[in-house]
N, C-alpha and C positions, 0 to 999 in steps of 0.2 A: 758475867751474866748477860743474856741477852737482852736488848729493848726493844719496843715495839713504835711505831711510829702510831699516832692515832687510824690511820686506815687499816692498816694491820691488827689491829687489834680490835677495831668495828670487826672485820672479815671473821676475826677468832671467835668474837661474842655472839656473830648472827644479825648483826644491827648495822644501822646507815651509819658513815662517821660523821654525820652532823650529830646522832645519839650517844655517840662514843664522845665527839667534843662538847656536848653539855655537861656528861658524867663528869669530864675531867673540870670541867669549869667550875660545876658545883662542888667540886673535892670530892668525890664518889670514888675518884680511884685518883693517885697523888701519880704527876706528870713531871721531868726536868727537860731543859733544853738543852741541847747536842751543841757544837761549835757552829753548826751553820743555823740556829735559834729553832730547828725543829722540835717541837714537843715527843719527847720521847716515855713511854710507860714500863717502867723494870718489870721482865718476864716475872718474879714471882710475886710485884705487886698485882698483872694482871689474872696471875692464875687464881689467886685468893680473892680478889673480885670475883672471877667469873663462875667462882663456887658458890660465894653470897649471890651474886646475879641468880644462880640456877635452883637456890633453894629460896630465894623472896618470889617464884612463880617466873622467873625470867624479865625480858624486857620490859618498859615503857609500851602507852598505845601506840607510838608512831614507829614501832619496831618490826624490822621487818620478820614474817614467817623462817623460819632456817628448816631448809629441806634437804638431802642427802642426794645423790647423782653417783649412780653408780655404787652402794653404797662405799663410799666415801665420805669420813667423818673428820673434816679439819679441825685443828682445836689446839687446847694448851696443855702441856704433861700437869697438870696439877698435885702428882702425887706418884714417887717409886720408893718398892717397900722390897730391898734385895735380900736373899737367904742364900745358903750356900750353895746350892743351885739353882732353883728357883725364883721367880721375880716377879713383884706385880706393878702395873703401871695403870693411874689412870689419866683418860684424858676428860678432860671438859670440852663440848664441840659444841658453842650456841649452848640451848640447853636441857644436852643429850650428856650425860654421865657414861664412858665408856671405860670397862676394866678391862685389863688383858694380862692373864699370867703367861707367862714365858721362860725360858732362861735366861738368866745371869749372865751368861756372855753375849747372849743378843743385846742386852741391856746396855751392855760396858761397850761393846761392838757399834752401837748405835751412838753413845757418848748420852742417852738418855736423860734429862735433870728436869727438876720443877721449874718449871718457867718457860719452856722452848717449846718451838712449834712443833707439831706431828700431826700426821694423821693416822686416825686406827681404820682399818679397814676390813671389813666385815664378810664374811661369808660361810652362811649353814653359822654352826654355832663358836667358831672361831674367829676372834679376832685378829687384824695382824698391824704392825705399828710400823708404819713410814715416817725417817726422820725427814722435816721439811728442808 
């Protein structure tokens, strides 16, 4: 499973990582340290935060705006729901909730799971999922 370093994971929420290292500090989101004592946060601890994050209204006051560029939506897979051809993936980006149905082999082809980086990216009413 992937981890996120506290900056990477500020980046995924939308927020400064001085925001992301109070959350951890307060136990808002549960953090271990790596052999070189970096705080590290497990991809599907942060994706189940940053779903509670985006349904309590989002961040804290001192958080920053999360805007899209290009629309490009970085974020976390918080959720793949595969069928026999079909597939749906959502991402969390900051907090913008993004669905994307697809296939099944783009899915397995991407290596897709709960917890790892993507980005969905947007255009007319399709979405399209970039593994990070």
């Amino acid at each position: 499973m992937q981890s996120y370093t506290i900056g990477q994971a500020a980046r995924l929420l939308g927020v400064s990582p001085d925001t992301a290292r109070r959350w951890a500090d307060a136990g808002r989101v549960a953090t271990h340290r790596d052999e070189g004592g970096r705080r590290l946060i497990d991809g599907r601890d942060l994706a189940a935060f940053s779903v509670e994050l985006a349904r309590s209204d989002g961040a804290d006051e001192d958080a920053a705006p999360y805007t899209s560029a290009r629309n490009a939506f970085p974020g976390i897979v918080t959720a793949v729901k595969l069928g026999d051809v079909a597939a749906q993936v959502e991402i969390q980006a900051g907090p913008h909730r993004l669905v994307s149905l697809l296939t099944r082999e783009a899915v397995e082809e991407l290596g897709l799971e709960v917890g790892m980086e993507a980005t969905a990216r947007v255009k007319s009413t399709n979405v399209h999922i970039d593994r990070a």
